[in-house]
Every structure is written in structure tokens, then in C-alpha cells.
C-alpha positions as CSV (number, residue, x, y, z in Angstrom):
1,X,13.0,7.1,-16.4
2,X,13.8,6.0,-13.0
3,X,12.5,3.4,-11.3
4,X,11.1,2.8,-7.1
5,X,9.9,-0.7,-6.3
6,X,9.1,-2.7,-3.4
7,X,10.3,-6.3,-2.3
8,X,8.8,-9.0,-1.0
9,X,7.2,-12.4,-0.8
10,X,4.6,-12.7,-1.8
11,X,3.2,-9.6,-3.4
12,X,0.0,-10.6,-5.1
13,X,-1.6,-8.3,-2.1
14,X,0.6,-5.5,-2.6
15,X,-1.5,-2.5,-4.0
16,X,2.0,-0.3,-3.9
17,X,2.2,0.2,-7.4
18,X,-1.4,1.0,-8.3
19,X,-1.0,3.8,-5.6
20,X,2.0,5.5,-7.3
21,X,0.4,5.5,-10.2
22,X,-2.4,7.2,-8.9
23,X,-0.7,9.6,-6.5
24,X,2.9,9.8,-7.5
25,X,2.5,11.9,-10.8
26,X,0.1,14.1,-8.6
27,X,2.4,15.1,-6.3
28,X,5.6,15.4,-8.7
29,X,4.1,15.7,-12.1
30,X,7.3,17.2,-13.5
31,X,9.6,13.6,-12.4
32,X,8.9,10.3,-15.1
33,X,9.0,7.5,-12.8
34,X,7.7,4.1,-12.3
35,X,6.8,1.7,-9.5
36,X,7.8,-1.9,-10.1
37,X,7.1,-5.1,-7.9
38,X,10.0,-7.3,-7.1
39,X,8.9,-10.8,-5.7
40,X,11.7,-12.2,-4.1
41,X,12.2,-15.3,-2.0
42,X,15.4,-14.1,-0.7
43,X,17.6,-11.7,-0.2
44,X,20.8,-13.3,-0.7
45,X,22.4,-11.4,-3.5
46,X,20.3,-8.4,-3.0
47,X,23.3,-5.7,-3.1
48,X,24.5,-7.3,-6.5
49,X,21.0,-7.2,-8.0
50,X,20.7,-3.6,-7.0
51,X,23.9,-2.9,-9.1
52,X,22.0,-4.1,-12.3
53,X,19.0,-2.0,-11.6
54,X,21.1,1.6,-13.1
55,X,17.6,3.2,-12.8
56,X,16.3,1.6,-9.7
57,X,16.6,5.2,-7.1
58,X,15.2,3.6,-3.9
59,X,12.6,0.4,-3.0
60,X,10.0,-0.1,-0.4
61,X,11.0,-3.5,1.8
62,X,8.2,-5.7,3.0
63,X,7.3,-8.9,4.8
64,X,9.4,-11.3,5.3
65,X,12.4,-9.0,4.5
66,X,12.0,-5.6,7.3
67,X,14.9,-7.6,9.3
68,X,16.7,-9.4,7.2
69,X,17.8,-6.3,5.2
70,X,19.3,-4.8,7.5
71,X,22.5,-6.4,7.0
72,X,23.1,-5.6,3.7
73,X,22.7,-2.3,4.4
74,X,25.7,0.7,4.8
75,X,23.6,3.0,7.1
76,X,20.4,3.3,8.9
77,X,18.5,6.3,10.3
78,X,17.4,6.9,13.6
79,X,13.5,5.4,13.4
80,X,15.2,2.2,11.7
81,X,17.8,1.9,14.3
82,X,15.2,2.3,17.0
83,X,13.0,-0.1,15.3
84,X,15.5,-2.7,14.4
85,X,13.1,-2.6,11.0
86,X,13.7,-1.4,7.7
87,X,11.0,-1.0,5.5
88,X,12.7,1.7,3.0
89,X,16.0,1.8,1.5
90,X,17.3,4.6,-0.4
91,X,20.1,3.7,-3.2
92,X,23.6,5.8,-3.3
93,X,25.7,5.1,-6.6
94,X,29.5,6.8,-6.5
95,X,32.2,5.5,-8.8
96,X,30.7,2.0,-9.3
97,X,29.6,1.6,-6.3
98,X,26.5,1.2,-4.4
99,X,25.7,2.7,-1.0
100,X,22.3,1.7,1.0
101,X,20.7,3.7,3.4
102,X,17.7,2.2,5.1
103,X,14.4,4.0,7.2
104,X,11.6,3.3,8.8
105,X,8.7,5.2,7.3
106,X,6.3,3.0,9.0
107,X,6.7,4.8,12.1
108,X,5.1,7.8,10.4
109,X,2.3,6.4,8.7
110,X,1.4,4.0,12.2
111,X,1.6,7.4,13.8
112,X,-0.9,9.1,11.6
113,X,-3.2,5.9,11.8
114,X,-3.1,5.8,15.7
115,X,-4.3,9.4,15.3
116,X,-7.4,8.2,13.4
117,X,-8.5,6.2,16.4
118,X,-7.1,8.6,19.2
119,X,-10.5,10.2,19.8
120,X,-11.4,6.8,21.3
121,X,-9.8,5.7,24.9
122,X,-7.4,3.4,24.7
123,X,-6.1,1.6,27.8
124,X,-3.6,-0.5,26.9
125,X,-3.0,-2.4,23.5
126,X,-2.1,-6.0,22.1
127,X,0.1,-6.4,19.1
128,X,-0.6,-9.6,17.6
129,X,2.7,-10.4,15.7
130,X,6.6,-10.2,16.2
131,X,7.7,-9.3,12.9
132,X,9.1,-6.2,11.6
133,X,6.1,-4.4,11.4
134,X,5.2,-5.2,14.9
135,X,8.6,-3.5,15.9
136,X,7.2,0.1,14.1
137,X,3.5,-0.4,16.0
138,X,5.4,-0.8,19.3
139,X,8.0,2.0,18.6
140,X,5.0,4.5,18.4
141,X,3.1,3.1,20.8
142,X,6.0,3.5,23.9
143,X,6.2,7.1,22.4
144,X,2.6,7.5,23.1
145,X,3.2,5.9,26.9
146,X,0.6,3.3,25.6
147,X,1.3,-0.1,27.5
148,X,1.4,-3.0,25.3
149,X,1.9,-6.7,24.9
150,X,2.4,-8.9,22.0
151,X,0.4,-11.9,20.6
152,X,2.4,-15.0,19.3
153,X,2.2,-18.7,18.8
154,X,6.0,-18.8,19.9
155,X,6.3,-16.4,22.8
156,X,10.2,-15.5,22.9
157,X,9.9,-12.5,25.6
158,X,8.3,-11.6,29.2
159,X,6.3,-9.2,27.4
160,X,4.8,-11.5,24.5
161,X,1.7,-14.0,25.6
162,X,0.0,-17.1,23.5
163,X,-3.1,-16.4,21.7
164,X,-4.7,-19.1,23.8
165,X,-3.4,-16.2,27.2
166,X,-6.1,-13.7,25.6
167,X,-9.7,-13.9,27.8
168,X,-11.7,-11.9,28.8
169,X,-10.0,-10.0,31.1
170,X,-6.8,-9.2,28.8
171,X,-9.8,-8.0,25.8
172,X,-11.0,-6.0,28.7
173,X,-7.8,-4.2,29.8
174,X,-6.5,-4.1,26.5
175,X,-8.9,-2.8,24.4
176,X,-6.6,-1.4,21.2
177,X,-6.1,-4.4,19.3
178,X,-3.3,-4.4,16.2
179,X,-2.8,-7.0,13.6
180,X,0.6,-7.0,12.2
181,X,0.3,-10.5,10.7
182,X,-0.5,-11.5,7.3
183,X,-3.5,-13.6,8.4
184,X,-6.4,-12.5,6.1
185,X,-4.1,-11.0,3.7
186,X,-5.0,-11.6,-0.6
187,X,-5.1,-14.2,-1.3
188,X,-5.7,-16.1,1.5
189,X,-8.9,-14.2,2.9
190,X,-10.0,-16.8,4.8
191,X,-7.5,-16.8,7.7
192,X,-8.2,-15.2,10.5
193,X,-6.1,-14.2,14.3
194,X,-7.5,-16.6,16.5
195,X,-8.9,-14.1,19.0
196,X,-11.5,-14.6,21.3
197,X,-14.5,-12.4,19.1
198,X,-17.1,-12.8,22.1
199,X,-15.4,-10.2,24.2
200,X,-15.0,-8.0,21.9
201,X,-17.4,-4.8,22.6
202,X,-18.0,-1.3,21.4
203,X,-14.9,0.0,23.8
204,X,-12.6,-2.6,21.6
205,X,-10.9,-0.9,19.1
206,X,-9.6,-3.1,15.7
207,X,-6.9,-1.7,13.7
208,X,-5.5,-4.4,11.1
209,X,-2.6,-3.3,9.1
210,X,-3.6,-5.0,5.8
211,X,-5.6,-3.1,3.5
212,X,-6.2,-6.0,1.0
213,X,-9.0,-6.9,0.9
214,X,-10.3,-3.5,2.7
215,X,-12.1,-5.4,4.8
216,X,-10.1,-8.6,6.4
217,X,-12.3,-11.3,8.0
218,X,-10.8,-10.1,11.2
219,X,-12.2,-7.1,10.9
220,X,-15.3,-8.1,9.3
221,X,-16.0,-10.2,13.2
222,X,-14.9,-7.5,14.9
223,X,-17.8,-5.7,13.5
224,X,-19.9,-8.0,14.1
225,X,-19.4,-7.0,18.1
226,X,-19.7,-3.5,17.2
227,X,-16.1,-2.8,17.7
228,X,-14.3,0.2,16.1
229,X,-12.7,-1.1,12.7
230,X,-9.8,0.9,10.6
231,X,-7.6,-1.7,7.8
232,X,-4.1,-0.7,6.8
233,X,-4.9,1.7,3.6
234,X,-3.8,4.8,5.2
235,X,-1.2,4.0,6.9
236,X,0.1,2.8,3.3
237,X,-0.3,6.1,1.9
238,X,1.5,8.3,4.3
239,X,4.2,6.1,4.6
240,X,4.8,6.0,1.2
241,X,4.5,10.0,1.0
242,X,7.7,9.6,3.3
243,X,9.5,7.2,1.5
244,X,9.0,8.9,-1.6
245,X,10.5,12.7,-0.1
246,X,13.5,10.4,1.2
247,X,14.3,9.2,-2.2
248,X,13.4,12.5,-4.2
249,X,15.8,14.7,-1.6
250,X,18.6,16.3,-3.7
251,X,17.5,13.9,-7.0
């Protein structure tokens, strides 16, 4: 049997696993695999636990690891590179040892999630995050020639702004709103972005990139002002159609 798996920290929220077993056996009913979850508070010693995993053909990378990967790694493609975000990593084994490609396939599943919402305008967006996931959302966004700014409690750039910058006038001018933070995220479903939800309108459009629960609290208020609303559960799935061609090529 071989073996895919995602890491992480935490992964109570991750719903990875139930969705290959759902879908993977679907779409390659003749390959016996499994999908495991790998909580991990670092990554340390990651290329000699890989060498201990002889089954273990490729793994998913998630928060707070999309960066901090990309060390260990012997190669990236293109969308990672562009990125500087890693959320796949694809597992070479010659003569004892052990090579490590890593991708961005959150680039195409962002891509096909923007295209959800597309029928709406958009003017300009706000990322609210800096993490690796934020990196993917703003890759496809520049390829769309959709101006953006980020949303942080630690602006580090000209082009990132306080939460306590968002009014009015930037909800107004920026009415494509992505959450790329873990704020709302299983367990902790009581957290929240601190946006300003009174200028929200039907223009404003919501896209959070968690999809447990379905519903976050921040979209739940969003609602609430009648904006448009779309979670994370997509995008999920046709990223990890990706991930999974990358790691089934030539197996």
C-alpha cells in the first residue's frame, strides 16, 4: 500500500483525509492507497523522518510549515518558486536516498475558486494574512491584474496595512475580501478577523479559505450584511486533484 499524508499543526480541522477517502478511490480505483495525518510541531528532522516512511510517496504541507519547508527541499517548481510557498512535496527515493521536490497546488485550486466569484465585479481585494497561503491568493490575484493589499497586525511592507487602517473607504474600494488566517478555524470557532462588518454590503464579496466549520463566524457576519460568502471547501478539492496527478506521474 502506499501512503500520502499531510503535515501540520494543528490538524484537528483538517478534513484531508476524509476527502481521499471519499474521492481518491474514485478517481484511481485500481491504486491501494491511504491518506494519513502527520501533526507535527516542527520540522526539524523532517528529511530523516521521511526516510522511515518507505511507503510514504508524496505529503500535502500546511500551516505553519508552507515556508519553512522550503529548505529542506532539493527542487521546487515554478508556482512554488513564484510563490515562495510550498504546500506539496513529492518524494524521490534512488539508492538510499531521498530527493524532495516541492509545488504549489494552491495556486490552482485559488484559481478555480476566484472563478466561482468572477461573475461578480471586483475592484480591488484585501488579503487578510501574510502566511504562505496569502503568498498563493496574491500570486493569482497579480495574474488576474487584481490590485491588492494585505491585512496584518504586524505590517512588514508598503503594501500591507493594520486591521485598525480598514474603514469605510478601503471596504468600499476593496470589495473582494480573502481570509488566509486561521481565525475561525476547528476548533476555535469563535474567533473572528477583526473587520469593520458595518460596511460590509451586497457589492462586498467574502471568500474565507477555511472550510471547517463550512461556515466560519466571519462569514456567518458577513452574511448578516448581505455580502457574497464562499468557505475554503473547493479550493481543497481541486488542489488536492493536483497534488495527487503530481504524485501519481510515472508511479
Amino acid at each position: 500500500m502506499i501512503t500520502f499524508g499531510l503535515i501540520g499543526y494543528p490538524l484537528t480541522h483538517s478534513k484531508s483525509a476524509e476527502y481521499f477517502l471519499q474521492e481518491f478511490h474514485t478517481l484511481y480505483p485500481a491504486i491501494i492507497a491511504e491518506y494519513k495525518l502527520f501533526p507535527m510541531k516542527n520540522i526539524e528532522n523532517i528529511r530523516s523522518w521521511i526516510s522511515k516512511q518507505n511507503n510514504l510517496l508524496g505529503f500535502n504541507v500546511t500551516s505553519p510549515f508552507k515556508i519553512q519547508i522550503i529548505p529542506f527541499l532539493d527542487q521546487m517548481d515554478t508556482s512554488a518558486i513564484e510563490t515562495g510557498s510550498v504546500n506539496t512535496v513529492k518524494i524521490f527515493r534512488t539508492n538510499n536516498k531521498i530527493y524532495l521536490k516541492g509545488y504549489n497546488t494552491d495556486v490552482t485550486g485559488f484559481k478555480h475558486l476566484l472563478a466561482m466569484n468572477q461573475h461578480f465585479s471586483i475592484k480591488k481585494a484585501l488579503i487578510i494574512g501574510t502566511g504562505g497561503a496569502s503568498k498563493s491568493v496574491s500570486h493569482v490575484l497579480s495574474s488576474k491584474n487584481i490590485e491588492h493589499l494585505f491585512v496584518s497586525r504586524n505590517p512588514k511592507n508598503i503594501n500591507t496595512i493594520y486591521y485598525s487602517q480598514v474603514d469605510k473607504d478601503i471596504i468600499s474600494t476593496h470589495n473582494l475580501i480573502i481570509n488566509t488566517t486561521p481565525l475561525g478555524q476547528f476548533p476555535n470557532v469563535t474567533e473572528y478577523p477583526p473587520l469593520p462588518f458595518g460596511f460590509f454590503t451586497c457589492n462586498t464579496i467574502i471568500i474565507d479559505l477555511i472550510y471547517n466549520p463550512e461556515k466560519t463566524l466571519l462569514l456567518q457576519k458577513a452574511k448578516k450584511q448581505r455580502a457574497k460568502i464562499s468557505n475554503g471547501l473547493f479550493m481543497l478539492h481541486q488542489q488536492a486533484k493536483t497534488a495527487w496527478n503530481i504524485w501519481l506521474e510515472n508511479c
